[in-house]
C-alpha positions in Angstrom: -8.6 14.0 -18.6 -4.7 15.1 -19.2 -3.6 12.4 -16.8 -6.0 9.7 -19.4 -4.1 12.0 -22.6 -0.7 11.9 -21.2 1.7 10.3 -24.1 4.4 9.9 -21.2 5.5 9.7 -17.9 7.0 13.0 -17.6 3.5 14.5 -18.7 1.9 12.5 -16.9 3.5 13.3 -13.4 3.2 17.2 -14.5 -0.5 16.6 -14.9 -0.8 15.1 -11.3 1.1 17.8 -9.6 -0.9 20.6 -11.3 -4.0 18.7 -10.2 -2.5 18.2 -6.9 -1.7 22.3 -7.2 -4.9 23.3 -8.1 -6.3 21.9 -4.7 -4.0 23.4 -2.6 -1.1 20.8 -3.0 2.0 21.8 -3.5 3.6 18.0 -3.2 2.1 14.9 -4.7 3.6 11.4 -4.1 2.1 8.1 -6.0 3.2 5.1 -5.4 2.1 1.1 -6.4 2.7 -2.1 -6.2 2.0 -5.3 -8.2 0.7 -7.2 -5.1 0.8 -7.0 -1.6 4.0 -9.7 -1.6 6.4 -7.5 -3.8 8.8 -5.6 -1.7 8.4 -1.8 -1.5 12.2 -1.1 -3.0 10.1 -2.0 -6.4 7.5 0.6 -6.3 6.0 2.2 -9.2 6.9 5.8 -7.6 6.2 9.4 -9.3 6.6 12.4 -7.6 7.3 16.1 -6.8 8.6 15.4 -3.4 12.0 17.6 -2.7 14.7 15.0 -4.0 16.9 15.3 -0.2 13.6 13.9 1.6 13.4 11.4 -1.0 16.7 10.1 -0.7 16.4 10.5 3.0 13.5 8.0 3.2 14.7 5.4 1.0 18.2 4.9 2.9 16.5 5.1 6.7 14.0 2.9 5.0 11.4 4.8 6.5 8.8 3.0 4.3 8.3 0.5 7.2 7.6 2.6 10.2 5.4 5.3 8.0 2.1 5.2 9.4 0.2 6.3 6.3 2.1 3.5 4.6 0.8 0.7 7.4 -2.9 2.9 6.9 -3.1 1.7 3.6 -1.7 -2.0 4.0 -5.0 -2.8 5.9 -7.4 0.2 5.0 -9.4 1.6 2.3 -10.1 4.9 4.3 -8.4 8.3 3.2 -6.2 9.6 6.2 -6.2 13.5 7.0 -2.2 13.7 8.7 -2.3 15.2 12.0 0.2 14.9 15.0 -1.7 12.0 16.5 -1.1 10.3 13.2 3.0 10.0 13.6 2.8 9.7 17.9 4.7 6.4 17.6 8.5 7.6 18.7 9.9 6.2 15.5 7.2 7.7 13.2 7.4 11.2 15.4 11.0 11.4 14.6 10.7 10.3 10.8 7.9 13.2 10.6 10.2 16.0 12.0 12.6 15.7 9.6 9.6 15.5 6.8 8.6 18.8 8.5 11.9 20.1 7.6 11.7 19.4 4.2 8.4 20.8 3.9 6.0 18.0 4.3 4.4 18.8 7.7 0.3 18.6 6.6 -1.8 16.5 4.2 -4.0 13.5 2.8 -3.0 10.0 2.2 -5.6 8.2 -0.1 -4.9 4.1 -0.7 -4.9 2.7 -3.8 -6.4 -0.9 -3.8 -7.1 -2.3 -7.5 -8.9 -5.1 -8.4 -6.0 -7.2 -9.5 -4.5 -7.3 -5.7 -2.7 -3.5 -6.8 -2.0 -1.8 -3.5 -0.9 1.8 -3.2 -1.1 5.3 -2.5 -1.6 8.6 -3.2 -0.3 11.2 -1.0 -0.9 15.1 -1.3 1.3 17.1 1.0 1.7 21.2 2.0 4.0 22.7 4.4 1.1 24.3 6.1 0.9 23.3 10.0 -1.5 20.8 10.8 -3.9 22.5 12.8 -7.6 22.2 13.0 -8.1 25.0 10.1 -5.9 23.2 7.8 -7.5 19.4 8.8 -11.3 21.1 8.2 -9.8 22.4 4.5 -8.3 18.9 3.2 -11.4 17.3 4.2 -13.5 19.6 2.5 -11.3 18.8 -0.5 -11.5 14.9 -0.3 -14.1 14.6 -2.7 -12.2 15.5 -5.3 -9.0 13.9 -3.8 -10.5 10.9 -4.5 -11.3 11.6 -7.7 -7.7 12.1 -8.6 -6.6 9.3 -7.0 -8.5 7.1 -9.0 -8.0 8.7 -12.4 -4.2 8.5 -11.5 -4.2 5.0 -10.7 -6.2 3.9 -14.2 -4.5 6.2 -16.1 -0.7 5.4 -14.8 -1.1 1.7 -15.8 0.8 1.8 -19.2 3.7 3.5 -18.0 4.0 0.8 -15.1 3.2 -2.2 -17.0 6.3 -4.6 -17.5 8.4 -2.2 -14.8 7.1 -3.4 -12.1 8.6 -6.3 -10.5 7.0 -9.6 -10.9 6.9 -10.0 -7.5 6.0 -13.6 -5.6 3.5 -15.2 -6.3 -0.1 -14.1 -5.3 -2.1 -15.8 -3.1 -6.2 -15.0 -3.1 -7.9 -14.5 -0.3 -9.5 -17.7 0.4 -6.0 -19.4 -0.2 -4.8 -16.9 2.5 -7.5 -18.0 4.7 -6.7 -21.4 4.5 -3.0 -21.2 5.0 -3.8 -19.1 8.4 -6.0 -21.8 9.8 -3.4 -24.8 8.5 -0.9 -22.5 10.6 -3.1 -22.6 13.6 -2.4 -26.3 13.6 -6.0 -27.4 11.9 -6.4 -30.1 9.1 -8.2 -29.9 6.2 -11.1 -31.5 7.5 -11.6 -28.6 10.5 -11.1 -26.2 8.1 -13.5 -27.5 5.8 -15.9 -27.1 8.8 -14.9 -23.4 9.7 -15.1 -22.0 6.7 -18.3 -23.6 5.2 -16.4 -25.5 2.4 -15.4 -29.4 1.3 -12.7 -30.9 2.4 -11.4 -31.3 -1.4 -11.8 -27.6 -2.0 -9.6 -27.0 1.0 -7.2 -29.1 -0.7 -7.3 -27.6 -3.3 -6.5 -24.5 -1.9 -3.6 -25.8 -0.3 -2.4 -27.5 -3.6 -2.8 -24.0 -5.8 -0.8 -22.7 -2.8 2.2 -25.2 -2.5 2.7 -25.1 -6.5 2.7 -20.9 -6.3 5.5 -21.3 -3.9 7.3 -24.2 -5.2 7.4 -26.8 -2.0 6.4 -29.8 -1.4 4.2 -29.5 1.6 1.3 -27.0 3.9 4.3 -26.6 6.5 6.8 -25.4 4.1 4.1 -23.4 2.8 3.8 -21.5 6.0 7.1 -21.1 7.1 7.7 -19.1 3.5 3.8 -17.2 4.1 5.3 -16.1 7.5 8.9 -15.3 5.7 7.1 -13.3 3.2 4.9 -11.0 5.6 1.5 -12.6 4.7 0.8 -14.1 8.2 2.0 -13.3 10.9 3.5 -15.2 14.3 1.3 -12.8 16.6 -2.0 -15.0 15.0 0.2 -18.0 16.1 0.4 -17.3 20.0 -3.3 -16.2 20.1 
């Protein structure tokens, strides 16, 4: 309830790290975005994380090799950190210096809202992440959770207006369709593959050309693929 009663942002953040405290937490780190086409540099970002490792991340720009960042890109799972987690060589090196900081164990929880929000909320300790300390945070997910989602409905008027507008949003059927017209099929195969008309595919198609300001389903693509949202990988398979 203090994190629904905060009048501002500053009591706000104190009421997440005390919750984040009371379960064992010493570090709390939230974070959001508008939509999954806004670039990170925008985040709505609160935390208690020491202000060198802060600054550290944000010029290494880190944010794109974090694993518990990519986690929650495609995942609604909470993620308990353990060595396995950073094995990549890039992600290994970014957690060893996170390790001297402080931040060697803890739980990343996404944030997906209904209005195409993406986030997350990340409770850290300097405890080693052994099989003790994995069974404990866990145990404490529950609860976790719980937090997470009172901070995400309750941080909304701070963030509201701050955030960057961002590019335009695509749904997920207009996603869908853009990937197949990138694949090379017309409207009239994607009608067939995805159980719709041929006018609502077009339809589709028009919603997504005005969002993005061109002309055509090509130029379309070529600014999806510039943007993130598909990717050249689906294109050779």
């Amino acid at each position: 309830m203090g994190l629904l009663e905060a009048g501002d942002e500053q009591t706000w953040t104190a009421q997440l790290v005390a919750l984040a405290n009371d379960q064992g937490f010493p570090y709390v780190l939230f974070g959001l975005l508008p939509s999954r086409q806004t670039r990170f540099s925008t985040a709505f970002v609160r935390t208690n994380y020491p202000a060198a490792w802060r600054a550290r991340y944000s010029d290494a720009g880190f944010v794109h090799i974090d694993p518990t960042v990519a986690h929650c890109l495609k995942s609604t799972l909470p993620l308990v950190w353990s060595r396995a987690t950073f094995e990549e060589a890039l992600a290994g090196a970014m957690y060893e210096e996170a390790c001297a900081h402080g931040l060697r164990s803890g739980v990343t929880l996404p944030v997906h809202g209904p209005q195409g929000e993406l986030g997350l909320v990340s409770f850290a300790s300097e405890h080693a992440p052994d099989a003790a300390c994995a069974h404990r945070m866990a145990a404490a997910l529950p609860v976790l959770a719980l937090i997470r989602d009172y901070a995400f409905a309750s941080a909304a008027r701070f963030h509201e207006g701050a955030l960057e507008p961002g590019l335009p949003r695509l749904t997920r059927r207009e996603l869908e369709v853009l990937r197949w017209v990138m694949l090379g099929k017309s409207s009239w195969e994607i009608a067939r593959i995805t159980a719709c008309s041929e006018a609502t595919i077009n339809f589709h198609l028009a919603n997504v050309r005005q969002k993005f300001g061109v002309n055509t389903r090509q130029q379309a693509v070529v600014m999806a693929l510039g943007l993130g949202l598909l990717s050249t990988e689906e294109q050779r398979r």
